[in-house]
N, C-alpha and C positions, 0 to 999 in steps of 0.2 A: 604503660599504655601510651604517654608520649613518647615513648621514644617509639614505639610502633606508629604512631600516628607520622611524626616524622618522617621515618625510613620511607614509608609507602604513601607518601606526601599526593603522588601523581597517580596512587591511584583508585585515592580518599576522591578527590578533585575529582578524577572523570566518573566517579558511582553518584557523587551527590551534584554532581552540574549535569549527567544524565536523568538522575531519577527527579530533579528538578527542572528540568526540560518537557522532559516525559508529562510530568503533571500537569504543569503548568497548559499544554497541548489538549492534553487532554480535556481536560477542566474545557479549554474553550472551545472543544468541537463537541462539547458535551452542551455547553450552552449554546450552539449552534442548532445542536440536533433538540433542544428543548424548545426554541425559538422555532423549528422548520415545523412543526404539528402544525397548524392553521395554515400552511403555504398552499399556494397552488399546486406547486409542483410536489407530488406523491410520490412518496412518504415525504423526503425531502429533495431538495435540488440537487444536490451533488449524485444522489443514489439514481434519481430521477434521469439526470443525465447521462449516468453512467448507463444506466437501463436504453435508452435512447442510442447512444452513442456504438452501444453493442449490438444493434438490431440494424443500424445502418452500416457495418460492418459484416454481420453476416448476412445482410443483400449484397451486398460488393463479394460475397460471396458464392453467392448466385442463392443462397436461401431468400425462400418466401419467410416473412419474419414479422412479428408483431408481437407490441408492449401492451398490455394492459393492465390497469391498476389492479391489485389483489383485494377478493373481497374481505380475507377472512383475518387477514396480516397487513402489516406496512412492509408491502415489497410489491415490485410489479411482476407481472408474469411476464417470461419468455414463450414466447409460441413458434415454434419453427415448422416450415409445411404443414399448418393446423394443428402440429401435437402438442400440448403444454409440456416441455422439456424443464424449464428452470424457473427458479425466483430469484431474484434480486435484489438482495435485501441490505442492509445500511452495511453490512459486513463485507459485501463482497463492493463496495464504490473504492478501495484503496487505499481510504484515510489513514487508518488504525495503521496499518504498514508504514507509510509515509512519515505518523508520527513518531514511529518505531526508528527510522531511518534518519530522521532529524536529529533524534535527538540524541544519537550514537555520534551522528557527524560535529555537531557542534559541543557535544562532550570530549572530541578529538579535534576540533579546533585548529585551523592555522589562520594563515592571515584571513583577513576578513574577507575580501573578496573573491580569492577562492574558493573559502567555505561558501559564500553565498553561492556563488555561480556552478559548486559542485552539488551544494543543493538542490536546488536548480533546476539541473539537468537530470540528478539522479531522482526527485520528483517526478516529472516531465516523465524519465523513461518506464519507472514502475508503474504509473498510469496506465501508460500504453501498453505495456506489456499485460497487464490485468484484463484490458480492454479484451486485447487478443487469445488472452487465458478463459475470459468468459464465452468469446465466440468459439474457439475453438470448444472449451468446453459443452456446451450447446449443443456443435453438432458432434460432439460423441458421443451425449446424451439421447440426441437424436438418432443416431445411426448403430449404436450401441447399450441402451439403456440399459443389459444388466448387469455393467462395467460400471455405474453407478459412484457406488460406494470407492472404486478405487479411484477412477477419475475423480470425484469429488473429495475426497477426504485424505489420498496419497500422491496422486500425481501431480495436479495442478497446484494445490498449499507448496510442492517441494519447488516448482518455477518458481514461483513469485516470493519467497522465502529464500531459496536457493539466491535469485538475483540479488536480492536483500544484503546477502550473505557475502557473494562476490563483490557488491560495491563497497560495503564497510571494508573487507579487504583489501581492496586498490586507495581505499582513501589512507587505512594505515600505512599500508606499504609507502604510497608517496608521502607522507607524511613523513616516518620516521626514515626516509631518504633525504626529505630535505633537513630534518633535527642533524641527522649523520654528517651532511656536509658541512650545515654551520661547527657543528663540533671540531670537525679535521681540518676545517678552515683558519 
């Protein structure tokens, strides 16, 4: 068992400083989302804004758009041209993804300020992209509703997963680009 332990030293290290990342994350947006029940902002702030953020995006889209808190759930309603299209609910604000994404990147780790500043960005960008996966979703909900089920459960999870998926890629690849040269240096 030690000598297995040894051999695959690097990739003991990146399972138990992801899966300890990972919790760690979680744990505190867990305590976050415990702490957000009495807030103002319905359900919570992050969801809340995300809900907001996506209704002012699809006006700049030319929809007529409006949020209103859910009576029967913590999620806000999407309403696009008066039809209730979507909910909004703590699942779709991004986080889960994001902690997803952190904690792959700093389980692959380089210097520190790249990891920070690729974090970052690749935070930053799956945001936005969610943002636009919710609007767009919306109005294919709106303009398509009995695509329902595929838009929601096959197309749009494969973007924002898909992204996911291509940024941990690019971080590996430069990553074991730069492990490569220190080596043959």
């Amino acid at each position: 068992m030690k000598a297995l332990l040894i051999k695959y030293k690097s990739v003991v290290k990146f399972i138990l400083t992801f899966l300890s990342v990972y919790l760690l994350l979680t744990l505190a947006y867990k305590f976050y989302l415990d702490f957000s029940v009495s807030s103002k902002y319905y359900p919570d702030y992050i969801t809340n804004l995300v809900a907001h953020q996506s209704q002012l995006l699809l006006e700049t889209f030319g929809y007529n758009t409006a949020i209103l808190p859910h009576d029967d759930e913590p999620s806000m309603k999407l309403i696009v041209e008066g039809k209730f299209v979507a909910r909004v609910v703590e699942g779709c604000n991004s986080i889960s993804v994001i902690i997803l994404f952190i904690s792959f990147i700093i389980a692959f780790a380089s210097k520190f300020k790249m990891t920070s500043l690729y974090i970052l960005a690749g935070s930053v960008l799956i945001y936005s992209v969610n943002l636009f996966r919710i609007a767009i979703l919306s109005i294919g909900l709106y303009n398509y509703p009995w695509r329902r089920d595929v838009l929601h459960t096959v197309i749009f999870p494969m973007i924002i997963y898909g992204m996911v998926f291509l940024l941990w890629m690019f971080w590996v690849n430069r990553f074991s680009k730069e492990k490569k040269s220190k080596i043959h240096a």
